[in-house]
LUMBA-475538 format. One record per residue (C-alpha): residue in three letters; x, y, z. Coordinates in pm, whole numbers, padded with zeros to 5 digits, always signed. Example, Ala and Ser with C-alpha at 12.3 -4.5 7.8 and 13.67 -1.06 7.14 Angstrom:
BEGIN
ALA+01230-00450+00780/SER+01367-00106+00714/
end
This chain:
BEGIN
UNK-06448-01898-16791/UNK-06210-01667-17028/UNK-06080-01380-17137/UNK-05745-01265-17332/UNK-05462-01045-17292/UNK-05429-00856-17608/UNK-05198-00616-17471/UNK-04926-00509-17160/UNK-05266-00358-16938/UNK-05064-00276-16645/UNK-04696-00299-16534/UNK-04468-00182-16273/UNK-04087-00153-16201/UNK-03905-00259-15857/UNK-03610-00086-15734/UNK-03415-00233-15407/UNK-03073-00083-15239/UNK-02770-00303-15159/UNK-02983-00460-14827/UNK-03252-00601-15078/UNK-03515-00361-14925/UNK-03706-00199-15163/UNK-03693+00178-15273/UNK-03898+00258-15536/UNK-04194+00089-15750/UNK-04239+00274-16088/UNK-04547+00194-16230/UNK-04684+00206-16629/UNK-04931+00524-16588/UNK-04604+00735-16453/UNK-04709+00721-16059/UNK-04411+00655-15823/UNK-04362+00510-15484/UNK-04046+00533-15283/UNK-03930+00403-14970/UNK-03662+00531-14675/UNK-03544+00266-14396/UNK-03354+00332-14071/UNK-03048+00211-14006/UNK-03215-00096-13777/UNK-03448-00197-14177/UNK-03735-00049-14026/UNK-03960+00152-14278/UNK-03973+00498-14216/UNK-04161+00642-14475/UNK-04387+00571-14752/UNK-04423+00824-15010/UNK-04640+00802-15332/UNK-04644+01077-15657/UNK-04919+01058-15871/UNK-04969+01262-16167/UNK-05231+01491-16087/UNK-05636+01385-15964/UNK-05757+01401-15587/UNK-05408+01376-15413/UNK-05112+01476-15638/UNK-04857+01314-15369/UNK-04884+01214-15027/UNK-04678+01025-14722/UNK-04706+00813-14460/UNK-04400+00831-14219/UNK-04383+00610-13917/UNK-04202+00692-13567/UNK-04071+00368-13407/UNK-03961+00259-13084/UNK-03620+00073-13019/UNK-03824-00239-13031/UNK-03938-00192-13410/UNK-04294-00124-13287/UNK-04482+00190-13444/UNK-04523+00515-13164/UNK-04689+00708-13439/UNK-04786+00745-13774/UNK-04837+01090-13971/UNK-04968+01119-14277/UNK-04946+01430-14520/UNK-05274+01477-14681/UNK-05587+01495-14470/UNK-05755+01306-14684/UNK-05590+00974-14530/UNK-05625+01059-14189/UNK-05898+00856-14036/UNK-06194+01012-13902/UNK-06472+00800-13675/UNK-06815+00878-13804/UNK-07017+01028-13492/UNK-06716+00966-13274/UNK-06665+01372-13240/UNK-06396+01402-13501/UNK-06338+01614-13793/UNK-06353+01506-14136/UNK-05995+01426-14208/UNK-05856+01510-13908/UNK-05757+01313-13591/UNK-06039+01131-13410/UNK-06052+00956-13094/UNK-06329+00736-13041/UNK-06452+00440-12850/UNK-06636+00083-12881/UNK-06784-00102-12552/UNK-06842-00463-12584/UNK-06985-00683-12360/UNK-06771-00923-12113/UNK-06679-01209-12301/UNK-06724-01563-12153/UNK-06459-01850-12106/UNK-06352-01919-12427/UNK-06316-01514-12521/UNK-06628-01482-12723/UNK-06742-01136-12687/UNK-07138-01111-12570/UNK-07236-00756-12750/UNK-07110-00456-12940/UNK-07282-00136-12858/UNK-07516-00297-12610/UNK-07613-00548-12971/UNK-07612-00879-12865/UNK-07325-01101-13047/UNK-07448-01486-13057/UNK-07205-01802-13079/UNK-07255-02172-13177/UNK-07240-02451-12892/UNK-06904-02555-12796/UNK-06966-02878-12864/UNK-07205-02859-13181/UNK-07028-02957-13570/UNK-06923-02559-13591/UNK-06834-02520-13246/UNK-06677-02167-13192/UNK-06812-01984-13486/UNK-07035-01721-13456/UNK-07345-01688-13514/UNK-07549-01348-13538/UNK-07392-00966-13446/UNK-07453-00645-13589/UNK-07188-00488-13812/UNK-07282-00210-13835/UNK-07357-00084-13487/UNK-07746-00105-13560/UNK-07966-00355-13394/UNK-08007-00529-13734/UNK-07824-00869-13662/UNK-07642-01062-13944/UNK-07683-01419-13978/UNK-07419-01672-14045/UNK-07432-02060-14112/UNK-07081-02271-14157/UNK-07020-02587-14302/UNK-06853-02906-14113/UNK-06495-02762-14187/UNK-06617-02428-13977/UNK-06589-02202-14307/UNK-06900-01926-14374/UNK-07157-02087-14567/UNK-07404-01837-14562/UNK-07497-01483-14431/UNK-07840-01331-14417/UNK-07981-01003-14297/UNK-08321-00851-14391/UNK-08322-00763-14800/UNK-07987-00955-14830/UNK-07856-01297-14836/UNK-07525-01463-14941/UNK-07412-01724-15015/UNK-07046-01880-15022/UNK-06858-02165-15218/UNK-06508-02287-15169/UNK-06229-02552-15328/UNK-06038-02816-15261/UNK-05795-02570-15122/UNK-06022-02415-14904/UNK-06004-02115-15153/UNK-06326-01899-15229/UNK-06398-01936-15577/UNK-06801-01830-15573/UNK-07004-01571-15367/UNK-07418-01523-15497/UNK-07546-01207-15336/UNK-07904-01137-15324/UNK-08039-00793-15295/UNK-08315-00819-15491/UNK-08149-00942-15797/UNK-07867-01244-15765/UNK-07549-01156-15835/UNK-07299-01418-15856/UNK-06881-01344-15853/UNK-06649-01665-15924/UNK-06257-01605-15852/UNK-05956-01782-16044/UNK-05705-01829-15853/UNK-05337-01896-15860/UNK-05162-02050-15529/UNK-05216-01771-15270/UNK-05294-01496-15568/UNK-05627-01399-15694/UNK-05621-01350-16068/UNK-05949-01256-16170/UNK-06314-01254-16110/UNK-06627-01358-16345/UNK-06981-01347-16346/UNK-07217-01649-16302/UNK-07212-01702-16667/UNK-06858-01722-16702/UNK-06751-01382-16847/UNK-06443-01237-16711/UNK-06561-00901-16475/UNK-06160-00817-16387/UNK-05848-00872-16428/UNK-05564-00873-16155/UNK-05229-00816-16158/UNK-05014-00988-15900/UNK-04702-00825-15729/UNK-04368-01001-15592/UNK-04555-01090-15278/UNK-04894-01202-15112/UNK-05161-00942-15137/UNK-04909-00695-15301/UNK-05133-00635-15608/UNK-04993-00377-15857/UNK-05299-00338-16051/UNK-05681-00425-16177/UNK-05821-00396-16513/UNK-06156-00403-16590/UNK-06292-00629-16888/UNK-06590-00397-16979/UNK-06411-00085-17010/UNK-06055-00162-17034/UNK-05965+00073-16716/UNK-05679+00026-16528/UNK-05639+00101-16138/UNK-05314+00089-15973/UNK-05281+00004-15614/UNK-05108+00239-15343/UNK-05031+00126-15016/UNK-04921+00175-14679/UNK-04702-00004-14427/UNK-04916-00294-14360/UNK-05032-00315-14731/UNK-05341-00145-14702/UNK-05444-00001-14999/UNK-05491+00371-14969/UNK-05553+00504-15274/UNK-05609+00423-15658/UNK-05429+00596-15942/UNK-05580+00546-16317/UNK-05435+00501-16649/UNK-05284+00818-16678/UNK-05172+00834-16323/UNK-05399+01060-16158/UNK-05524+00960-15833/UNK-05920+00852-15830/UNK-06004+00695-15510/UNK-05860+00680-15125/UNK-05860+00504-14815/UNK-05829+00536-14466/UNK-05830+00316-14185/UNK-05856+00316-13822/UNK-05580+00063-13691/UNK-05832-00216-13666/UNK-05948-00184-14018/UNK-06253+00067-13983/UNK-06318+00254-14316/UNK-06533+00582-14378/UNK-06549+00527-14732/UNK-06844+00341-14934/UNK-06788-00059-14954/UNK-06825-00070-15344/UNK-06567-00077-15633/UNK-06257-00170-15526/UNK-06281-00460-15299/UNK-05925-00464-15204/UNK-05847-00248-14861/UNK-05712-00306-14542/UNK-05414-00471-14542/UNK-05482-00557-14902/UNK-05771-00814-14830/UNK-06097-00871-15004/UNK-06396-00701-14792/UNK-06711-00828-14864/UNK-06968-00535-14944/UNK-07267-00701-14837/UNK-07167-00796-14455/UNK-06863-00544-14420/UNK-06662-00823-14325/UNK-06269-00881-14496/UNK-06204-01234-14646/UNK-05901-01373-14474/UNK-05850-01673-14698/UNK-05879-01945-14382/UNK-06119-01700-14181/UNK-06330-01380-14207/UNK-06301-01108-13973/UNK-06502-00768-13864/UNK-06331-00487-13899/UNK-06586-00276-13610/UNK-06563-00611-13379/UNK-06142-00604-13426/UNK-06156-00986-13414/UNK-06230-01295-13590/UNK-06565-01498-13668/UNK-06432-01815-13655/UNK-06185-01962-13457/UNK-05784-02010-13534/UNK-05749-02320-13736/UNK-05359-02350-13553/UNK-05588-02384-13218/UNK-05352-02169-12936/UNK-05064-02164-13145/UNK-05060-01782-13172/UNK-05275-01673-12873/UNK-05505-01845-12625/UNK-05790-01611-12784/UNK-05836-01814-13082/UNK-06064-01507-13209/UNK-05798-01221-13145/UNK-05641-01059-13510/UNK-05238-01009-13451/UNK-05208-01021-13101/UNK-05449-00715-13067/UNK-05143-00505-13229/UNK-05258-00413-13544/UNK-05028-00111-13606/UNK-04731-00378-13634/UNK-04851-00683-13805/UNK-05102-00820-14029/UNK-05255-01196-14073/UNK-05236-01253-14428/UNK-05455-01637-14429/UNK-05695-01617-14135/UNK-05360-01841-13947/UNK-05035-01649-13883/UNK-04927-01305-13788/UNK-04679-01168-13976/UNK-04480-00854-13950/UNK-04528-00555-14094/UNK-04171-00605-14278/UNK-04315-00950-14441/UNK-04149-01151-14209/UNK-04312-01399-13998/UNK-04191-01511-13606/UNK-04253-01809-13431/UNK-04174-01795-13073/UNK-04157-02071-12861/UNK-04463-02168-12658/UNK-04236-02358-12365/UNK-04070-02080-12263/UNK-04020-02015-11800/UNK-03958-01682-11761/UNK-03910-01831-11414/UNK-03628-02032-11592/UNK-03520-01749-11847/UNK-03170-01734-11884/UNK-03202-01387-12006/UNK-02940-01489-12298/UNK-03022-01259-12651/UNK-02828-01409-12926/UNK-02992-01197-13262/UNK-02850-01109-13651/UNK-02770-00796-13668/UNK-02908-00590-13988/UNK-02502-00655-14168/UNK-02548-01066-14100/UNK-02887-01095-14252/UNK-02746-00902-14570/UNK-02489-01098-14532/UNK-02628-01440-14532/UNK-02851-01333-14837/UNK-02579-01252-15007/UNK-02389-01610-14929/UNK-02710-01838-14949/UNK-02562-02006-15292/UNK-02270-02103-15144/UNK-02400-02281-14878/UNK-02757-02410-15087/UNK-02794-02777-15129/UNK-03016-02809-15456/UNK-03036-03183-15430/UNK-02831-03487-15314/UNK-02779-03629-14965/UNK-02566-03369-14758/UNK-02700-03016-14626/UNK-02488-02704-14702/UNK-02286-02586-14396/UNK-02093-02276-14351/UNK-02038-01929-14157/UNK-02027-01611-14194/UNK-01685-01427-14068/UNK-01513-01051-14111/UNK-01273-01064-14366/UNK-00973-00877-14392/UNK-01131-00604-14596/UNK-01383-00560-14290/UNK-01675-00712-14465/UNK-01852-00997-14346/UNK-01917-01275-14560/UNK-02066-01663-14538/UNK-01745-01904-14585/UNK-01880-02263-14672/UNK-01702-02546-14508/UNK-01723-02919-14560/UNK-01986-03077-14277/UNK-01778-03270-13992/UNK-02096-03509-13971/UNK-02375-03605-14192/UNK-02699-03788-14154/UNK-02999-03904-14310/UNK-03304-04061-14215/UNK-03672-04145-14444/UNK-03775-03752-14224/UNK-03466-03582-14199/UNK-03110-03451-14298/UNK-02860-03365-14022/UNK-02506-03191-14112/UNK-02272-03029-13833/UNK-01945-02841-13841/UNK-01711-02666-13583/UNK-01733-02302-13690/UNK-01382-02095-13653/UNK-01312-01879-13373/UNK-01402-01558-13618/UNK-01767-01711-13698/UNK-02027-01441-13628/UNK-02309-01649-13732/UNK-02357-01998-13877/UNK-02560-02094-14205/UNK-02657-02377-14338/UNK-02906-02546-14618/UNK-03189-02729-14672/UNK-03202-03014-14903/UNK-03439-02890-15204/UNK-03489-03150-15382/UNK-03479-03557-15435/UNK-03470-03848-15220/UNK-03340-03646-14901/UNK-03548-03316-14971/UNK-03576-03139-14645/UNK-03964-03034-14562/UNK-03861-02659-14643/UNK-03742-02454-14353/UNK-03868-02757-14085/UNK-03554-02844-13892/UNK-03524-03204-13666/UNK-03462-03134-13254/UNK-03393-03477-13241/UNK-03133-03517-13430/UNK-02914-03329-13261/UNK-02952-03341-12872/UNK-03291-03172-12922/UNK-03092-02846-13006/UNK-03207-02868-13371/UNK-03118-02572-13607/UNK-03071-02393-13296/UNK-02785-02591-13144/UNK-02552-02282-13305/UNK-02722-02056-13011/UNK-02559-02232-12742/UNK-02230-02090-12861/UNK-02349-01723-12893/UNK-02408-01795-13281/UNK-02733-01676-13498/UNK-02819-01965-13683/UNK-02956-01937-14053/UNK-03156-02173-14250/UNK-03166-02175-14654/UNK-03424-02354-14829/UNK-03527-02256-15180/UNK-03342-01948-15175/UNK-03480-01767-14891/UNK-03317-01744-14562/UNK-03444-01784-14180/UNK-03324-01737-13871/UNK-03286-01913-13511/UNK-03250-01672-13244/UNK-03269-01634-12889/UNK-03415-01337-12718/UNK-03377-01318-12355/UNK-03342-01644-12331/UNK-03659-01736-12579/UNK-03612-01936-12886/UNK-03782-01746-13193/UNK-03762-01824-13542/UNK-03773-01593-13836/UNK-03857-01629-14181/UNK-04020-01429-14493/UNK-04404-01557-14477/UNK-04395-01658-14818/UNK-04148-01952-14735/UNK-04356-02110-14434/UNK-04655-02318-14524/UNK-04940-02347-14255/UNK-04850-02673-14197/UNK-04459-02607-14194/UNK-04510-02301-13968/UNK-04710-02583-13715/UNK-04377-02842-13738/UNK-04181-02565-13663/UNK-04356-02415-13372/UNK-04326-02775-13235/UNK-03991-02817-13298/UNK-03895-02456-13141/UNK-04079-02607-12846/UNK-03884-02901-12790/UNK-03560-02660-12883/UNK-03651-02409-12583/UNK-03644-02687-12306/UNK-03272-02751-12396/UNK-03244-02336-12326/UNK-03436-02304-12016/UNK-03192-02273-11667/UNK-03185-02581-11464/UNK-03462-02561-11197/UNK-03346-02425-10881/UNK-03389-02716-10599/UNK-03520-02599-10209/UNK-03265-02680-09959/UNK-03426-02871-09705/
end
């Protein structure tokens, strides 16, 4: 493979107020995007000015509940309003529609789409779970699939086109070979979580991408042929809902249904909903770990975390897509970037209704303080709170740890915070001998309270670890933990959905005995 920069292609600026969410993005070819938050940090509008083309400037602004969930979402141009084809809906107006599938059996595998029959592998076959044939496309054309012994898509097949997929030691997609009459054959470089460019089967770069501050936040793609630049617009969720070109005009847009559903032609950009990769020749979006349909509103395969998230290993973000977004086949995350694991050993039975939350000013605030309390290396975790000082702000204080501990797995540190604390903080180890396993805490090593033995006192509890900063809570009377996405590994996002487990049972009210 190669290909050479030879110049700046594509470039944008960030702008972010005194909360570290962001305003504006300013981008090389002139077009602007700006963003407004409520008071609570949840995004009310998203606004993009382009300079000139199809949509000269357009909004999406988003009515919320008290609860942070979306009631509504209004968008200025019709052009962005999703319509259902044949669903009795206007071109770019509102549409209401419907889908009937069929009952779906024990293990929530859905039997048909429009009266289409939807077939699954044995339970207890080598791909167990996956499926195996549905339409797509709402046509009684079935599309084939095969998967490999690690249940990822080896192959899909359909009459006048087959496909073929290749993967690396990561589990990444580096190779698709499409066959529709000719083969065409797309290889992907990758970078961590970021896809950097694609190339043909001989090796010659096809595009270029450029990478933003976060997963799937793409700022642009540049064609090697041609030298043309698209910038990337997008919504709430990340979708991407409309291209601007060199000189800033506006060229293509998008619309989705909340489930993913597009009117417009899968070719070109393959970037859409939610920024993923959909895959022109099945219509199905490339979810890193999984793949999932768009028209079905699920997954094909089933949740590599098992029932972490839901007991319907098949079901994409809790079946609230308006809200969240799945950004590796494995973990819902907000639509603010954030990711929340709740506990799974939670008795509302046993609830002891108890919310103990950061407000909007501590989570600035422990941003703010994370140096002061960040352990970069050595044996002994940061410790500290935050309290109002006499100027009325509140700020993290660090204090020296009352009690330390190590182990070959784990680094303990505690501290009696003052009677002004508002929240307590504390870091990770980074780095060397005693490096902490990121945001991970240890239950038992400290009465099975963990990170979250601050709670118990009516304290948030925050967690640094390489600079970013996540939070213990408890919401009536539930043990969550909060962190941005990009901090929490798959496999750290399992240790601490165990460990939040074990935390919860230490929250739970006592049973309540029978009198006999």
């Amino acid at each position: 493979m190669n290909g050479a920069i030879t110049a700046v292609a594509a470039s944008a600026g960030y702008a972010y107020d005194p909360l570290s969410r962001r305003t504006g993005v300013t981008r090389l070819n002139g077009a602007h995007s700006s963003y407004a938050h409520e008071d609570d940090n949840d995004l009310a509008q998203v606004s993009h000015a382009t300079v000139g083309g199809a949509v000269p400037s357009f909004s999406f602004t988003y009515a919320t509940n008290p609860s942070g969930q979306i009631g509504a979402v209004t968008t200025s141009h019709a052009a962005l309003q999703w319509a259902a084809p044949g669903a009795g809906g206007q071109p770019g107006g509102p549409s209401g529609y419907g889908r009937i599938y069929g009952v779906a059996n024990a293990l929530n595998q859905m039997s048909s789409e429009a009266a289409n029959p939807i077939v699954w592998d044995t339970p207890t076959g080598p791909n167990s779970g996956n499926m195996q044939s549905a339409s797509l496309d709402g046509t009684a054309n079935p599309t084939n699939f095969t998967h490999d012994g690690m249940n990822r898509l080896l192959t899909a097949s359909q009459p006048g086109m087959a496909a073929a997929y290749a993967y690396d030691a990561d589990d990444r997609r580096v190779s698709k070979a499409v066959t529709q009459g000719p083969t065409t054959i797309t290889r992907t470089l990758w970078s961590g979580t970021d896809e950097l460019a694609e190339y043909d089967g001989a090796g010659a770069l096809l595009r270029r991408v450029i990478p933003g501050p976060g997963i799937d936040d793409k700022v642009a793609v540049v064609e090697a042929a041609s030298g043309a630049v698209r910038y990337f617009h997008t919504d709430r969720l990340g979708s991407v809902v409309a291209l601007t070109d060199a000189a800033g005009a506006a060229t293509d847009t998008y619309a989705f249904s909340p489930f993913g559903e597009s009117s417009a032609v899968p070719t070109g950009n393959p970037w859409r909903y939610t920024g993923r990769y959909l895959d022109a020749e099945t219509g199905l979006y490339y979810y890193r770990a999984r793949y999932y349909s768009a028209r079905l509103g699920q997954f094909l395969q089933t949740d590599p975390i098992g029932t972490k998230d839901d007991p319907n290993l098949y079901m994409y973000v809790g079946n609230d897509p308006l809200n969240a977004k799945d950004q590796d086949g494995m973990r819902v995350v907000r639509a603010d970037g954030q990711v929340t694991i709740t506990s799974d050993t939670y008795k509302p039975e046993r609830s002891t209704h108890r919310t103990v939350v950061a407000t909007p000013e501590m989570r600035q605030s422990a941003i703010d303080g994370a140096a002061r309390v960040a352990a970069p290396s050595g044996s002994k975790e940061g410790i500290g709170y935050g309290a109002r000082q006499a100027d009325g702000t509140l700020q993290v204080q660090a204090t020296s740890p009352t009690s330390t501990r190590n182990t070959a797995t784990a680094s303990t540190a505690g501290a009696r915070p003052p009677a002004n604390a508002a929240f307590f903080i504390h870091g990770h180890i980074d780095s060397g001998k005693y490096q902490s396993e990121g945001m991970v805490d240890a239950p038992a090593g400290n009465g099975g309270f963990g990170d979250a033995s601050p709670l118990a006192r009516g304290l948030p509890s925050a967690t640094v670890s390489q600079g970013q900063v996540g939070w213990h809570e408890l919401r009536d009377g539930q043990v969550t933990f909060t962190a941005p996405s990009d901090s929490v590994s798959a496999s750290q996002a399992n240790a601490i959905q165990s460990n939040v487990n074990v935390e919860q049972r230490r929250f739970n009210a006592p049973r309540q005995r029978e009198k006999k």
